[in-house]
N, C-alpha and C positions, 0 to 999 in steps of 0.2 A: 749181466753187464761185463763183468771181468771177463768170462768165455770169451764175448767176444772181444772186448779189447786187447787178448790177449791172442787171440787170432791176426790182427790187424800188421800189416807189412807195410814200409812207406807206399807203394804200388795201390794196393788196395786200398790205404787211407786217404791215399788221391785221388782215388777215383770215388769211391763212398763221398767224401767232404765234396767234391766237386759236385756230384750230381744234387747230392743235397742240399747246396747253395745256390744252386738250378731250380731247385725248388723252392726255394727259399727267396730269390729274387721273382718267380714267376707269380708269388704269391704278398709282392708289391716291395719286399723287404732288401733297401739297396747297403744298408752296412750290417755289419754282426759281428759282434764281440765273442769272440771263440774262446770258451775255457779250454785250453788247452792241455789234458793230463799227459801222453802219450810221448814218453820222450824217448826211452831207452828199449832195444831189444827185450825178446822174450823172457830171456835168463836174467836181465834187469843190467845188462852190458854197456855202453853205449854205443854208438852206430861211431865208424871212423870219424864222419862231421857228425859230433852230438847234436845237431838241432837239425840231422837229416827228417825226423817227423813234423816238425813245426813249420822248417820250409816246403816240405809236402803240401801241408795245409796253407802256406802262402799262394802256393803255384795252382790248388783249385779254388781258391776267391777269384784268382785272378781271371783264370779261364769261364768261371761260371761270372763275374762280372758285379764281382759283391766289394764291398769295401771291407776292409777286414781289420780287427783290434786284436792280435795275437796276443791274449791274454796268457802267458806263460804260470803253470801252474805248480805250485811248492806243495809235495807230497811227501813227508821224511816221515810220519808215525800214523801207527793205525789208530792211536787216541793216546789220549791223552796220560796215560796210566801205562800204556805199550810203548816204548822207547822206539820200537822197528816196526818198519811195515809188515801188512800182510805178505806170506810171497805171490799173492797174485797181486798185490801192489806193487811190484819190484819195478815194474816198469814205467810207473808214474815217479817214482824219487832218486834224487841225484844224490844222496847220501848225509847230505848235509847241506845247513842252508849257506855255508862257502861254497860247495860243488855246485847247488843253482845259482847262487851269484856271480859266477864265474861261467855257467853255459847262458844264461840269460846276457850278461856282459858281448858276448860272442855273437849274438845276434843283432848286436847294435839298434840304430834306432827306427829300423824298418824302412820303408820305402816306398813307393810311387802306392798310392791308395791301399798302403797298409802299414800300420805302426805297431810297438811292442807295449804290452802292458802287464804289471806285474797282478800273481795272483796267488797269491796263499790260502792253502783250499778252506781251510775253516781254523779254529783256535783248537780243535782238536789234533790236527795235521800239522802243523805248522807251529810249537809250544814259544810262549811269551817272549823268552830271549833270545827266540830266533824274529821273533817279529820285530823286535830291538834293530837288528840288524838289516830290517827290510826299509824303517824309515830311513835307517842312517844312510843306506844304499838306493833312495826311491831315484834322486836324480830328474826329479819333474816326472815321474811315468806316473799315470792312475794304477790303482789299487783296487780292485776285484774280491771282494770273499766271500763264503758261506758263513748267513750270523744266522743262529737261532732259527734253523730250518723246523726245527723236531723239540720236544722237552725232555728226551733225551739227555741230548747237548746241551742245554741248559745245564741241565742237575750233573753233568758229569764234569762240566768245568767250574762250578761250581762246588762242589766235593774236592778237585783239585785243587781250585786256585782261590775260593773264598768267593769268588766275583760271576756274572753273568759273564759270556761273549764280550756285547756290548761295553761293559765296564773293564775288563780285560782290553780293548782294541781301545778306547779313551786313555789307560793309565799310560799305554806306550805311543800314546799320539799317532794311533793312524786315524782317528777320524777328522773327517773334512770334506771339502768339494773334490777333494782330489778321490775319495775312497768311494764305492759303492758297496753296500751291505745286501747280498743277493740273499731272496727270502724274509728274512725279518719278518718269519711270521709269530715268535713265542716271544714277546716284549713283555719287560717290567714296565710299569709307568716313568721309570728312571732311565730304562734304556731311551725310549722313546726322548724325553724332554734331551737325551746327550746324542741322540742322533738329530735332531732338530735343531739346537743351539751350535751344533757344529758343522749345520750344510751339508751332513753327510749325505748321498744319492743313496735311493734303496729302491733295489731291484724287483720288481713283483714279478714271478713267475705263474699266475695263477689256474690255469689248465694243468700244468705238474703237480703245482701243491694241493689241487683238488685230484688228482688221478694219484698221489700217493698218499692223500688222507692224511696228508700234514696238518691243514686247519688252513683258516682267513688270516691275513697280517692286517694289524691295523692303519690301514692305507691313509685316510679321513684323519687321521688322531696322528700323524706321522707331517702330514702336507702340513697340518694345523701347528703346529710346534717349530717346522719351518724346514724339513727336510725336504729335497727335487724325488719325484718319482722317476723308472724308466721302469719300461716293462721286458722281459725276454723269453723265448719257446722253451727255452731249457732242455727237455727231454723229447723223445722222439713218438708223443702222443699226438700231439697234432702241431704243423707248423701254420697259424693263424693271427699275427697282430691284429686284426681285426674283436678278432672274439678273445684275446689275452684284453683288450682294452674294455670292453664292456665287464668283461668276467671280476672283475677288479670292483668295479661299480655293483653291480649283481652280487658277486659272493658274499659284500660285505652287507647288502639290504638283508641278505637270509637272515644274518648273525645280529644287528642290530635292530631290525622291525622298522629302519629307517631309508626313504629313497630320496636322491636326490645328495648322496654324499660327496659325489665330483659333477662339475658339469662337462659336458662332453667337449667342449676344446680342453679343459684340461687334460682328459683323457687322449686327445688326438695327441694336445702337446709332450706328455709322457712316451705316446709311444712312437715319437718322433724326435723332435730335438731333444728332448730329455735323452733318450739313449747313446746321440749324439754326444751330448755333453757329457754323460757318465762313460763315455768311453775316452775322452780327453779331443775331440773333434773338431772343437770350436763351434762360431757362426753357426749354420746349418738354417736352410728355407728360402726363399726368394730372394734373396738381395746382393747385392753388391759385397765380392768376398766372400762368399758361399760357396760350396762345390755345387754344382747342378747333377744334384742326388734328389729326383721328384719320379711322382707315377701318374699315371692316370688314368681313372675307372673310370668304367663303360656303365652308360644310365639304361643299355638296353635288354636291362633284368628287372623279374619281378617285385626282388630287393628293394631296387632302388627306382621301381615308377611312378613313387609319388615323391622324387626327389625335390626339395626347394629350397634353391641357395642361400634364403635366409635362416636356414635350421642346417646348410650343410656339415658343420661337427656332428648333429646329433645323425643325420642319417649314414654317416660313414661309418662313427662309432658302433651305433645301437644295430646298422642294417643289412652292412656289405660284411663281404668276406672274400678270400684270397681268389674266386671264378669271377668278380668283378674287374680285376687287375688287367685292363686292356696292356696299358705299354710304361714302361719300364727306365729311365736312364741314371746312370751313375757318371758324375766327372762328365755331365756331358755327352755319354757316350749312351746310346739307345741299346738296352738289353734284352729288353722286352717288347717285340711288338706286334699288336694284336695278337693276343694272348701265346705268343709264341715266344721262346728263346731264342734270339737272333743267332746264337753261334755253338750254340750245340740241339740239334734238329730231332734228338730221339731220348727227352729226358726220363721220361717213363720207363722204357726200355735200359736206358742205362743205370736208370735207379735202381731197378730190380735186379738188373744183373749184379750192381756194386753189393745188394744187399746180400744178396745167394753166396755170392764168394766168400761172404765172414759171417753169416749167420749156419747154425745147424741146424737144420731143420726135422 
């Protein structure tokens, strides 16, 4: 991962993000909350406009035809016990959390189908009295971070600070509706009931945290206590809302011997308005004051030939996947149609190309 982020040029990270969000709408998905590490040159420098990579990444939502939540991301320590980053992290951290409040500040409040949002990579990354200074500076943005991916991180902040993540992100008040906890899969029974009582969103990534053997979060035990789900691809295993939605439902029957833990609208609405709202979006879906951010699948798959609209949650959830994705629009605007990208004619092609230029192979 570092290799290549560390390869990465504003040039090639616009074109890499673009195609990928080309692929990412063609696979029915009209907004995306981009964690954002990649701020500063190689040497860990800044570019003349410090937020020359962020707007990179503005400029391929726009073109691939996505909605975009520039999640701006605070990287200052490789842990918690290491005051300095890695030097292959030098180019995730602004030096301090004034130096990212101050490039973050610079990017103002975003723009025409895209906004900024704050992101503090984890309580490893990012230590408690810097996090002090993120509520005091939130200014109405949502809140993005890694809680309890690993048990790890657990026991290492823990050993640190006396406290869980969770109980660490409670003392200094960033939980809430405004926060989302990406991962949340190693809960205390205390985290759980202070992410619940607090409306915190928590993000299930579950194709990543099954592809990196992190474990199941307790998704069922998290809704029940009274926290919003959203789901997101995270890593570049597969980009599939579809099967991130079932997977969540699925991974947790292995673990618990129990089916039937979400029903399938809630899972639709997770991996819809929920992410909408965890990204700070608003509204979102049919109605009046909504952005017309919709898709619509083709029933002329094997998937879905016993499709009936009185079970449509459970056959979208349980059935389809990103080759059913006929057509496509955001704002309105038609991105997708019949199974094509309206305005960039050779995604494949260019995806491989963006890949070849930053990967070694």
């Amino acid at each position: 991962m570092y290799e290549i982020a560390n390869n990465l040029t504003p040039d090639t990270y616009r074109q890499l993000a673009m195609m990928t969000f080309a692929e990412m709408a063609l696979a029915g998905i009209t907004g995306v909350g981009e964690f954002h590490y990649i701020h500063h040159q190689q040497d860990g420098t800044p570019y003349t406009n410090p937020n020359e990579m962020g707007l990179a990444m503005v400029d391929a939502a726009k073109h691939a035809g996505v909605r975009l939540a520039l999640l701006d991301v605070a990287y200052l320590h490789a842990a918690l016990d290491k005051p300095e980053p890695l030097a292959e992290q030098k180019r995730f951290s602004d030096g301090s959390i004034d130096g990212w409040l101050d490039r973050l500040d610079a990017l103002g409040e975003g723009g025409t189908n895209w906004t900024v949002g704050m992101a503090p990579h984890s309580v490893r990354a990012v230590h408690p009295h810097e996090l002090d200074e993120i509520v005091a500076n939130r200014h109405g943005k949502v809140v993005h971070l890694h809680v309890s991916e690993q048990p790890a991180e657990n026991a290492a902040c823990i050993a640190a600070t006396g406290k869980t993540p969770t109980q660490v992100l409670n003392d200094v008040g960033l939980l809430g509706s405004f926060t989302t906890a990406v991962h949340a899969t190693h809960l205390t029974e205390t985290d759980i009931s202070l992410l619940g009582s607090s409306r915190t969103n928590v993000c299930f990534c579950p194709t990543t945290e099954r592809d990196l053997a992190d474990g199941v979060g307790p998704a069922s035990a998290l809704v029940a206590a009274g926290a919003s789900l959203s789901f997101g691809t995270d890593s570049n295993a597969l980009i599939d809302m579809f099967e991130e939605s079932r997977a969540v439902e699925h991974n947790e029957r292995l673990v618990s011997g129990k089916r039937g833990l979400h029903s399938s609208a809630s899972l639709l609405a997770a991996a819809t308005s929920g992410g909408a709202t965890s990204l700070g979006w608003g509204a979102h879906g049919i109605q009046p004051g909504a952005p017309a951010d919709f898709i619509a699948l083709s029933l002329m798959s094997v998937r879905l030939a016993s499709f009936d609209p009185r079970q449509a949650a459970a056959h979208i959830v349980h059935s389809a996947s990103p080759a059913d994705v006929r057509d496509v629009w955001m704002g309105g605007r038609q991105v997708v149609a019949d199974h094509r990208h309206t305005e960039l004619s050779d995604v494949i092609g260019g995806l491989r190309s963006a890949i070849q230029a930053v990967v070694t192979l």
